[in-house]
C-alpha positions in Angstrom: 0.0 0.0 0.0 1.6 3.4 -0.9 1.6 6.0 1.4 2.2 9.6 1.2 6.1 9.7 3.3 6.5 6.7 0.5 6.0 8.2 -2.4 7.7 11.4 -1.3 11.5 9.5 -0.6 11.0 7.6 -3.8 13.8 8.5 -5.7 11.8 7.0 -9.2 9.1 9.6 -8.5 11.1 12.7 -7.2 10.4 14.7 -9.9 6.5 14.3 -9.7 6.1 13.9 -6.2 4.5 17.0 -5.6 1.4 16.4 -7.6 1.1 13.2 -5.3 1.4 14.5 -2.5 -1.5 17.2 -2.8 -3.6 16.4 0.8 -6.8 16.2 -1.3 -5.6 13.2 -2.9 -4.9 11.0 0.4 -8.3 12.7 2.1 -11.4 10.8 2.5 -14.0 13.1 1.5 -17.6 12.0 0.1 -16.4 12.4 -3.5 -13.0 10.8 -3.3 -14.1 7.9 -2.0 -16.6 6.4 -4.5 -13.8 7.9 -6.9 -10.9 5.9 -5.7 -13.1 2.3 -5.6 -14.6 3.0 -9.2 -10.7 3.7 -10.5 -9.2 0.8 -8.4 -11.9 -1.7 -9.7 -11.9 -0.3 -13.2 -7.4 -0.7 -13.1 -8.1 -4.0 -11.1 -9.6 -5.2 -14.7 -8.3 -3.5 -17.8 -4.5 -3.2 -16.6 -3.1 -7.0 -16.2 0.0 -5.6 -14.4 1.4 -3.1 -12.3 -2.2 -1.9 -11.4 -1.9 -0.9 -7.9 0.7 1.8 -10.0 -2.0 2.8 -12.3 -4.1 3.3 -10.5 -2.2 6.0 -8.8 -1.4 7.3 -11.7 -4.8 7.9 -12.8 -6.0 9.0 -9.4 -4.4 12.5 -9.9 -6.0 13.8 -12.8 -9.2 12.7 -12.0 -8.5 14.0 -7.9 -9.7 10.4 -6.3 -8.0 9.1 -2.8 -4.8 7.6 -3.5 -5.2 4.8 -0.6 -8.8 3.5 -1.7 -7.7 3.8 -5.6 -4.7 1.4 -4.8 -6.3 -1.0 -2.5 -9.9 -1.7 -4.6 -7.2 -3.3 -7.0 -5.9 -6.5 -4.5 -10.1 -7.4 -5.9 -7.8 -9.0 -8.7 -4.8 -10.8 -7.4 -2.8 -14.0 -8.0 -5.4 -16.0 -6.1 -8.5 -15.0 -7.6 -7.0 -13.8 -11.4 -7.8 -17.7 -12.5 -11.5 -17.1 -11.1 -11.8 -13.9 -13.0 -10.2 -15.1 -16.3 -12.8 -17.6 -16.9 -15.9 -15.0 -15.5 -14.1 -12.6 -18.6 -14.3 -15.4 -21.0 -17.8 -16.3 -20.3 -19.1 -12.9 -19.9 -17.5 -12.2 -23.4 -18.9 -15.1 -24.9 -22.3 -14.2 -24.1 -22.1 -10.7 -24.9 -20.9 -11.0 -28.3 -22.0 -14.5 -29.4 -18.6 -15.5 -30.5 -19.8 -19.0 -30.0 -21.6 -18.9 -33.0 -18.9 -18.4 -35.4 -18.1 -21.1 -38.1 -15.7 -22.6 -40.4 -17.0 -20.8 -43.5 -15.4 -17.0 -42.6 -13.0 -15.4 -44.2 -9.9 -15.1 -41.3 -10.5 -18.8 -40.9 -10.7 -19.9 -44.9 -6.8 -18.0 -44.6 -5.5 -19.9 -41.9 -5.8 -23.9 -42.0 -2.4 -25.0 -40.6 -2.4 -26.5 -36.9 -0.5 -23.0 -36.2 -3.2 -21.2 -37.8 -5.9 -23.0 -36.1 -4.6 -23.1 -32.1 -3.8 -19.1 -33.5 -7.1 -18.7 -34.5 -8.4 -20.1 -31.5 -6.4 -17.6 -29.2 -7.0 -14.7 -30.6 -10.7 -15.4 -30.5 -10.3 -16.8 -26.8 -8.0 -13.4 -26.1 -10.8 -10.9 -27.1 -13.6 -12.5 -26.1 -11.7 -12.5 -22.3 -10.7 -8.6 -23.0 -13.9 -7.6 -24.1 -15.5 -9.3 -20.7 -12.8 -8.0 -18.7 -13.9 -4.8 -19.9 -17.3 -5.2 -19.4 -16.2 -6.4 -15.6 -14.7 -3.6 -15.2 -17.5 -1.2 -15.8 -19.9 -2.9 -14.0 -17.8 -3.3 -11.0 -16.5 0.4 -11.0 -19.9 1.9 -11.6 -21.2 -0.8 -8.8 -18.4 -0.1 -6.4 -18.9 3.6 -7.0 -22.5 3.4 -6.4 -22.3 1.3 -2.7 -19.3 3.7 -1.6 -21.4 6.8 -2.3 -24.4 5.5 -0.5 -22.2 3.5 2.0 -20.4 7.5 2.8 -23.7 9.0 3.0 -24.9 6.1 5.4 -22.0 6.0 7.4 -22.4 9.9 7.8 -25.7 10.2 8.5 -25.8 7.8 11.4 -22.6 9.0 13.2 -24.5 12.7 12.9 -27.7 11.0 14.5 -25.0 9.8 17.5 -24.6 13.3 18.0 -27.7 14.4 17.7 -28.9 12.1 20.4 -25.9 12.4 22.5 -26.7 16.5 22.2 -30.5 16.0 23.3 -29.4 13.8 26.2 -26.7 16.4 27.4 -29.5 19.1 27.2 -32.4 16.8 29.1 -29.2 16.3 31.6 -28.5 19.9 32.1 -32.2 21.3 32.3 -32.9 18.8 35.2 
């Protein structure tokens, strides 16, 4: 997990460590938040490696908490990555149909040698597992923005109702 003393004595980043180290972008606000779990799911799925550092990357321009951006990623690690490589594949397969391809197209008339064929076969497999991981990825950033936002909100509102009650209590104490 980066932090912000991290980032500052890293050497690599030096020369752009003052645009991480702005406070707004290691604050927990009620907008940063929901913006750092939709940008660390949305990096957990499109970039295969180094995500925890693209997400941070990405976090600056668009002003979302550092911390939450690079932890939403470990939703994709070494454990699960199997798990979500086959999810990919069969969400792609049912969004564009790619079963239903035959024989009889052109790319496949071209290539006919066992190379061609296991080549064929992978480059099919490939995008149909991109094109679900993309589809993954907006679902679960727009999902993960959507609970983080109301979760905030919740979370909020009910430590204001401790105060609130703690507040009437203190004043039915007092006038007593």
């Amino acid at each position: 997990m980066p932090t912000r003393k991290g980032m500052a004595e890293n050497r690599y980043l030096k020369p752009i460590a003052h645009r991480f180290l702005r406070s707004d972008l290691w604050r927990f606000t009620r907008r940063s938040v929901p913006r750092g779990v939709a940008l660390g799911m949305m990096a957990a799925f499109l970039i295969p490696v180094g995500q925890i550092f693209g997400a941070v990357f990405l976090a600056l321009p668009i002003r979302a908490n550092v911390p939450i951006a690079a932890l939403t990623t470990f939703i994709t690690n070494p454990f699960t990555y199997p798990f979500w490589i086959a999810i990919a594949n069969q969400i792609g397969k049912f969004a564009l149909r790619i079963d239903a391809m035959t024989y009889g197209q052109p790319i496949n008339n071209q290539i006919r040698g066992e190379f061609g064929i296991w080549l064929s076969w992978f480059v099919r497999e490939a995008g149909v597992t991109a094109f679900g991981f993309l589809l993954l990825g907006i679902v679960f950033s727009s999902l993960g923005y959507l609970i983080s936002s109301f979760g905030w909100r919740w979370w909020t509102a009910r430590k204001w109702q401790k105060r609130i009650r703690k507040l009437d209590l203190d004043s039915e104490t007092d006038g007593k």
